[in-house]
C-alpha positions as MATLAB code, in Angstrom:
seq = 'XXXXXXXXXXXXXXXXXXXXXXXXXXXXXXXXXXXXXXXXXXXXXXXXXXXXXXXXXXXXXXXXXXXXXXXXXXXXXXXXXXXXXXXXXXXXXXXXXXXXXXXXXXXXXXXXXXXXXXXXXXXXXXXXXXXXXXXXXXXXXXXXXXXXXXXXXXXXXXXXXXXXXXXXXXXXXXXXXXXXXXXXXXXXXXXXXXXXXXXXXXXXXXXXXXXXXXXXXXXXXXXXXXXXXXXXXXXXXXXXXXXXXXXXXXXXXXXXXXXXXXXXXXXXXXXXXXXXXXXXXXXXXXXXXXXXXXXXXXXXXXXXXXXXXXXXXXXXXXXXXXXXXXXXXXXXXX';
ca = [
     -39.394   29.391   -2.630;
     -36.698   29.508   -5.208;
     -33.868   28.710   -2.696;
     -33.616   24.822   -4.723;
     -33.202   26.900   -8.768;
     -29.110   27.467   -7.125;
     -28.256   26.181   -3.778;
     -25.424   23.614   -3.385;
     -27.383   22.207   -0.713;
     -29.871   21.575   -3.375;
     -27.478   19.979   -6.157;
     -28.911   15.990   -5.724;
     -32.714   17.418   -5.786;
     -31.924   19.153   -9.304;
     -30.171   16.525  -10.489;
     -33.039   14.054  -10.016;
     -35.934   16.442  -11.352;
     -33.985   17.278  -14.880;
     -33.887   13.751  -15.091;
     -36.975   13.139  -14.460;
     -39.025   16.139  -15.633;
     -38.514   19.032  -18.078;
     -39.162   22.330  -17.103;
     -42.150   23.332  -19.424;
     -42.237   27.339  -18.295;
     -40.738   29.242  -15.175;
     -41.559   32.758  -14.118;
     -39.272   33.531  -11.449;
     -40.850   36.436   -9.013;
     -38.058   36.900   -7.108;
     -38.597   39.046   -3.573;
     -42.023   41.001   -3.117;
     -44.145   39.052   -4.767;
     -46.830   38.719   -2.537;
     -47.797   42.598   -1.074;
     -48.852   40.952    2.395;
     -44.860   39.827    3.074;
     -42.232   42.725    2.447;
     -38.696   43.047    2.170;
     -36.226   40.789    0.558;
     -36.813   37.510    2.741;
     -39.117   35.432    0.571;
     -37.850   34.644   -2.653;
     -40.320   32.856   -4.724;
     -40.749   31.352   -8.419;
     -44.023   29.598  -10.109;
     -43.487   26.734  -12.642;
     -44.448   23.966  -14.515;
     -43.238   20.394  -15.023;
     -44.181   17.489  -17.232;
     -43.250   14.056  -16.753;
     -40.187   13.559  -19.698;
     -36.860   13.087  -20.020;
     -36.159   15.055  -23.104;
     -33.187   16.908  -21.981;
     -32.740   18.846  -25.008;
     -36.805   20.463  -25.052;
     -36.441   24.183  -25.043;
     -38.873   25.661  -21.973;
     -39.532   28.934  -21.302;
     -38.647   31.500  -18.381;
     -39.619   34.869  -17.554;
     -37.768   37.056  -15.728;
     -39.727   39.428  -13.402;
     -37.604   39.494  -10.465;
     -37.099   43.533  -10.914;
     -41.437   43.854  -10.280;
     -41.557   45.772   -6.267;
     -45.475   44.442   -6.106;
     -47.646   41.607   -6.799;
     -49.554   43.373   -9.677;
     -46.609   45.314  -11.052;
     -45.245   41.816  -11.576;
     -48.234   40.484  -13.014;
     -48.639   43.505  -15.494;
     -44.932   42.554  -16.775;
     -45.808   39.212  -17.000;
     -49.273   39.807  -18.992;
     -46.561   41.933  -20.912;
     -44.483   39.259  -21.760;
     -47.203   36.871  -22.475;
     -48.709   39.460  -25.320;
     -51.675   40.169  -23.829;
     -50.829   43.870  -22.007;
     -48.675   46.175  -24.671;
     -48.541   49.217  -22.080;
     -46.408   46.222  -19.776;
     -42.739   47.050  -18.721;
     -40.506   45.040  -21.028;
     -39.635   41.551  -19.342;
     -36.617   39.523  -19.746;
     -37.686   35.726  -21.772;
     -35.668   33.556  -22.007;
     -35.084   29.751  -23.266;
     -32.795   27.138  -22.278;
     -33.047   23.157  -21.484;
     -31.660   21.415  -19.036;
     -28.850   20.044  -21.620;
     -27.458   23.653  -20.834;
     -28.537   23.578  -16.948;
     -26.313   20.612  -16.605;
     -23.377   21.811  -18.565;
     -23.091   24.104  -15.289;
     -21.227   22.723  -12.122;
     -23.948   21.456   -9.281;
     -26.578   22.410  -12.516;
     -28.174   25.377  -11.514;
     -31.177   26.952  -12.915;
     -29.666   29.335  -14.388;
     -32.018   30.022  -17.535;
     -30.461   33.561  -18.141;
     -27.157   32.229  -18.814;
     -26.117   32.945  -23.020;
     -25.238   30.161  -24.957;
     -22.247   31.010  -25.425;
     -21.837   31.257  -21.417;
     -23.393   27.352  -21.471;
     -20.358   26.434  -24.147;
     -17.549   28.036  -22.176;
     -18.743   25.935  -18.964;
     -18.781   22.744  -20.894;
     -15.885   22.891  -23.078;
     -13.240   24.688  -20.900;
     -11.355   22.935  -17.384;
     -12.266   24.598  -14.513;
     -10.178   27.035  -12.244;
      -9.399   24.153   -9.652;
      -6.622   22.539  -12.250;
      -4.770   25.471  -12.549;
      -4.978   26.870   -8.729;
      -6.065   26.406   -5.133;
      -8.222   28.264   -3.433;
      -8.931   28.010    0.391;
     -10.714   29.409    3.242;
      -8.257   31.601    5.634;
      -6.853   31.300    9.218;
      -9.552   31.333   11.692;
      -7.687   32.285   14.756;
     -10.895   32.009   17.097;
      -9.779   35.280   19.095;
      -8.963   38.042   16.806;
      -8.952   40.120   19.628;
      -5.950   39.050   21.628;
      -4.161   37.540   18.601;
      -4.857   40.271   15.390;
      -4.283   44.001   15.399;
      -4.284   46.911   13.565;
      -0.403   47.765   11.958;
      -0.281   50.810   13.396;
      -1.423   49.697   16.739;
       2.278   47.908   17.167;
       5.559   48.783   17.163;
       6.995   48.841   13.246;
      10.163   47.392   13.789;
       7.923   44.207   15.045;
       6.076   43.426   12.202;
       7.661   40.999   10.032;
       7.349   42.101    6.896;
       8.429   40.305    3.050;
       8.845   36.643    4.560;
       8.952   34.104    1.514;
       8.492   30.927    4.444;
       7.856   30.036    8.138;
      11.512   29.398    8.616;
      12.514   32.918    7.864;
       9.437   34.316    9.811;
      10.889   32.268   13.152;
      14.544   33.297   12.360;
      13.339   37.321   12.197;
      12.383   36.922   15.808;
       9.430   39.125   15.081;
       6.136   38.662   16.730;
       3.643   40.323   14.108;
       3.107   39.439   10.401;
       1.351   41.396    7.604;
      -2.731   40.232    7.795;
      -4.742   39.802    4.802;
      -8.710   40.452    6.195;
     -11.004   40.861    3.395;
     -12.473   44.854    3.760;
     -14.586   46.885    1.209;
     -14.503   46.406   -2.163;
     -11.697   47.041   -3.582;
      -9.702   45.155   -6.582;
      -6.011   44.752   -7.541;
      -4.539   46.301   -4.689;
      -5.007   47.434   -0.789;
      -6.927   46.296    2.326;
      -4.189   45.845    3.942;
      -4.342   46.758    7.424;
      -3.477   44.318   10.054;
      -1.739   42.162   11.499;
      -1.214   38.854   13.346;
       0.901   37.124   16.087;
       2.811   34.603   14.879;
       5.753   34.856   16.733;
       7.473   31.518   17.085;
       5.860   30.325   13.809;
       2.404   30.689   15.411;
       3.237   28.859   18.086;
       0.749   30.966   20.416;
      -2.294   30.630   17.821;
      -1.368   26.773   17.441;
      -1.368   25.609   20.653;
      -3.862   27.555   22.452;
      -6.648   24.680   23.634;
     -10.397   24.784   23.978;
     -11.878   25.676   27.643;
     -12.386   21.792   27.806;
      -8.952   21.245   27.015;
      -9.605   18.509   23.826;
      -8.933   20.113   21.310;
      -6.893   23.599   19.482;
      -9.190   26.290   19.199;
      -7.921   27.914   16.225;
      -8.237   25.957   12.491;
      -7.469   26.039    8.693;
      -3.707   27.056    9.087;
      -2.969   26.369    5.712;
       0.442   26.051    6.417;
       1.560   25.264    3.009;
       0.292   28.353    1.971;
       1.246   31.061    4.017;
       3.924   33.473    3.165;
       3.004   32.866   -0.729;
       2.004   35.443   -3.203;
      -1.762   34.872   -3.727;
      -5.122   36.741   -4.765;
      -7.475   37.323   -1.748;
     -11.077   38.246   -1.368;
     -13.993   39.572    1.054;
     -15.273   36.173    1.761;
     -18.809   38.050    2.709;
     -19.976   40.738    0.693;
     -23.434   41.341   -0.489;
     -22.155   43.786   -3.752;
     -19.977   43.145   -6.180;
     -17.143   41.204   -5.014;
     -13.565   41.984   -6.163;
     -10.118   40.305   -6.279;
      -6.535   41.624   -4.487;
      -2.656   40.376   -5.163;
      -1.488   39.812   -1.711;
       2.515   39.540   -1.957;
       4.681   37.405   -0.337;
       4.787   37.738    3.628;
       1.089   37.969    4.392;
      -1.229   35.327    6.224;
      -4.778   35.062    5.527;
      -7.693   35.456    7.830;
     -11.196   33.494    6.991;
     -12.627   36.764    6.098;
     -10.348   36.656    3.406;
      -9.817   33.549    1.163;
      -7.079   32.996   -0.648;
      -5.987   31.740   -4.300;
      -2.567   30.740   -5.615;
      -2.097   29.376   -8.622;
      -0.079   25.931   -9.392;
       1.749   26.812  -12.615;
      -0.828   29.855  -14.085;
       0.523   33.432  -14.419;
      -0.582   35.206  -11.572;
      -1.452   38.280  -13.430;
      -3.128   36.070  -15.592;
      -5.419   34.608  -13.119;
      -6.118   37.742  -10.722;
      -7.401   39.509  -14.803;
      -9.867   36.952  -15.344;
     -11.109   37.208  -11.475;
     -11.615   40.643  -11.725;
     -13.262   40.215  -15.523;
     -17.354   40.352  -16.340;
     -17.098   36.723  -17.558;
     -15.911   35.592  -14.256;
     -18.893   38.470  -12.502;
     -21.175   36.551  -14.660;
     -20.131   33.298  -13.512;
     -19.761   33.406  -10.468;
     -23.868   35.121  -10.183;
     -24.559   31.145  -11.363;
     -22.382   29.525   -9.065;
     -22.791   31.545   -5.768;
     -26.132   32.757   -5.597;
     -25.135   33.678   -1.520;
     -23.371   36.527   -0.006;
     -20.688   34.019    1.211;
     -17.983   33.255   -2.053;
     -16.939   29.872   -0.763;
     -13.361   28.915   -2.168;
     -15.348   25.556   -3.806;
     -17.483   28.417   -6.250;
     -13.933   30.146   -7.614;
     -12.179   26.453   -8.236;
     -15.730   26.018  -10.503;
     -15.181   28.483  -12.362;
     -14.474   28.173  -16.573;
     -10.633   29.337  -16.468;
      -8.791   27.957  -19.368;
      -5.062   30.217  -19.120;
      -3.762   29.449  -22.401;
      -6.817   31.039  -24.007;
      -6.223   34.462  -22.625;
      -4.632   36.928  -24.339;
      -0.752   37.781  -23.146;
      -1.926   41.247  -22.756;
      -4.565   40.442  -19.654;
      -1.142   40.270  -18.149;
       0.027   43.186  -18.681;
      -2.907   45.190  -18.280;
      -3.257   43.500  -14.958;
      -0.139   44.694  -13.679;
      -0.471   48.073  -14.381;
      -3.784   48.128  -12.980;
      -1.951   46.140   -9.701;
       0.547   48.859  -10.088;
      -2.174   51.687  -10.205;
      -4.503   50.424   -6.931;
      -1.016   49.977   -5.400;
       0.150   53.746   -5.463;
      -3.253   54.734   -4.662;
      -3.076   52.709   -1.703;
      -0.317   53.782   -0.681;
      -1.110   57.636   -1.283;
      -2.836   57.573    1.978;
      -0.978   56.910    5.436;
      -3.195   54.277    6.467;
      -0.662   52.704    4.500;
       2.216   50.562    6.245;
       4.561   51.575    2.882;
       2.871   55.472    2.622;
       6.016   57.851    2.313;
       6.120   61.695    2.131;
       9.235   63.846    0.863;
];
């Protein structure tokens, strides 16, 4: 199984083994490589080890995850090898695990460029220049979330900038930030919550044993702040949305606000390849953990002025198209 090449559960067992071994050649099979189990369950990889502690020796990987069949993925690697020339083309690559290491939790992630291996090593990561959390987890979205247009307008709090001036609007639902589709820069907005009385329902609400408050991670520092959310679960692509001041944030929808960063800045480089890239080494899972963003390579004064501003019209862009369509809270006609 190839489950130990990324997991973070895995980290200490990697650690210890490119310490202790070097990687002489990998060739990572991926799903269906045995025709008597289907589907995408078993993940598997063959290699070899040999007792050294070089970490600089050079081994060799091949790349035949793409193969739907035990002897299509033998012909590509009899391909590879030199020994088939009517093989598919397959993906060989080198790397050592000098550049494994240079990757947070060291991952085996051969496939990674050089250049990719240098930006992880030489750059801070994302975690000294914002925070990113997990969301609200109310523990009963169905009495305490909703819909926007499922309550009355003129009770939905909206454009708070802090708990005080939620409590003094005396309104009972505030805007809901809860992950969706994908979707980047702009929209999935669509609910809302009950925190009337600065949350005092959501708060206090106990456990049927009485010990304890069933809802967690309030984050109250954090609510009511411009951020960047995300769909927490997602097994595509995942993408990256401002959220403005006024919303909370659901679990299904982390959040990220930067310290002292520009915004604009930050929400560019989410939404960039490099970060796409990264983030396939980091969080090999459907589930993008706020620990995997903070890991990230994110060095702000090395990107250009003009992510900025391209990053703002493309906020401004997903933002009219969102609100083109009257599942929109701000969609106007003349």
């Amino acid at each position: 199984m190839m489950s130990w090449m990324f997991l973070s559960s895995f980290e200490r067992f990697r650690t210890r083994l490119l310490n202790q071994e070097i990687i002489e050649t990998m060739a990572h099979l991926g799903a269906r490589a045995f025709d008597t189990i289907g589907g995408e369950v078993v993940s598997t990889t063959a290699f070899t080890l040999r007792r050294d502690t070089d970490p600089t020796y050079i081994g060799q990987y091949f790349r035949l995850i793409d193969g739907s069949s035990e002897s299509e993925k033998a012909q590509m690697l009899l391909g590879a090898l030199g020994t088939d020339n009517h093989a598919p083309p397959t993906k060989h690559y080198r790397a050592s695990a000098a550049d494994f290491k240079k990757v947070p939790g060291a991952p085996i992630a051969y496939w990674l460029p050089q250049r990719a291996f240098t930006v992880f090593d030489e750059f801070a990561r994302l975690g000294n220049s914002a925070r990113a959390a997990k969301g609200l987890v109310t523990a009963n979205n169905d009495v305490f979330v909703r819909y926007w247009h499922e309550v009355g307008i003129n009770k939905i709090g909206f454009g708070c900038r802090s708990r005080e001036e939620s409590v003094r609007s005396r309104r009972r639902w505030f805007p809901y930030a809860k992950g969706g589709s994908f979707r980047r820069w702009y929209g999935n907005l669509e609910s809302v919550v009950d925190w009337r009385n600065d949350g005092y329902a959501i708060q206090n609400t106990l456990t049927d044993d009485g010990t304890r408050v069933r809802a967690t991670n309030f984050n109250l520092d954090r609510i009511f702040r411009a951020g960047i959310s995300w769909t927490v679960v997602t097994s595509g692509k995942q993408s990256f949305r401002r959220t403005d001041v006024g919303f909370l944030f659901d679990a299904a929808a982390g959040i990220c606000q930067p310290f002292d960063a520009d915004l604009s800045i930050l929400i560019s480089f989410l939404n960039s390849t490099v970060a796409e890239l990264c983030l396939g080494v980091l969080n090999p899972t459907i589930n993008l953990h706020p620990g995997y963003i903070e890991n990230l390579p994110f060095d702000p004064q090395r990107i250009s002025s003009l992510a900025s501003e391209l990053s703002e019209k493309c906020i401004s862009g997903s933002r009219q198209d969102w609100n083109a369509y009257e599942t929109s809270w701000d969609f106007l006609t003349s």
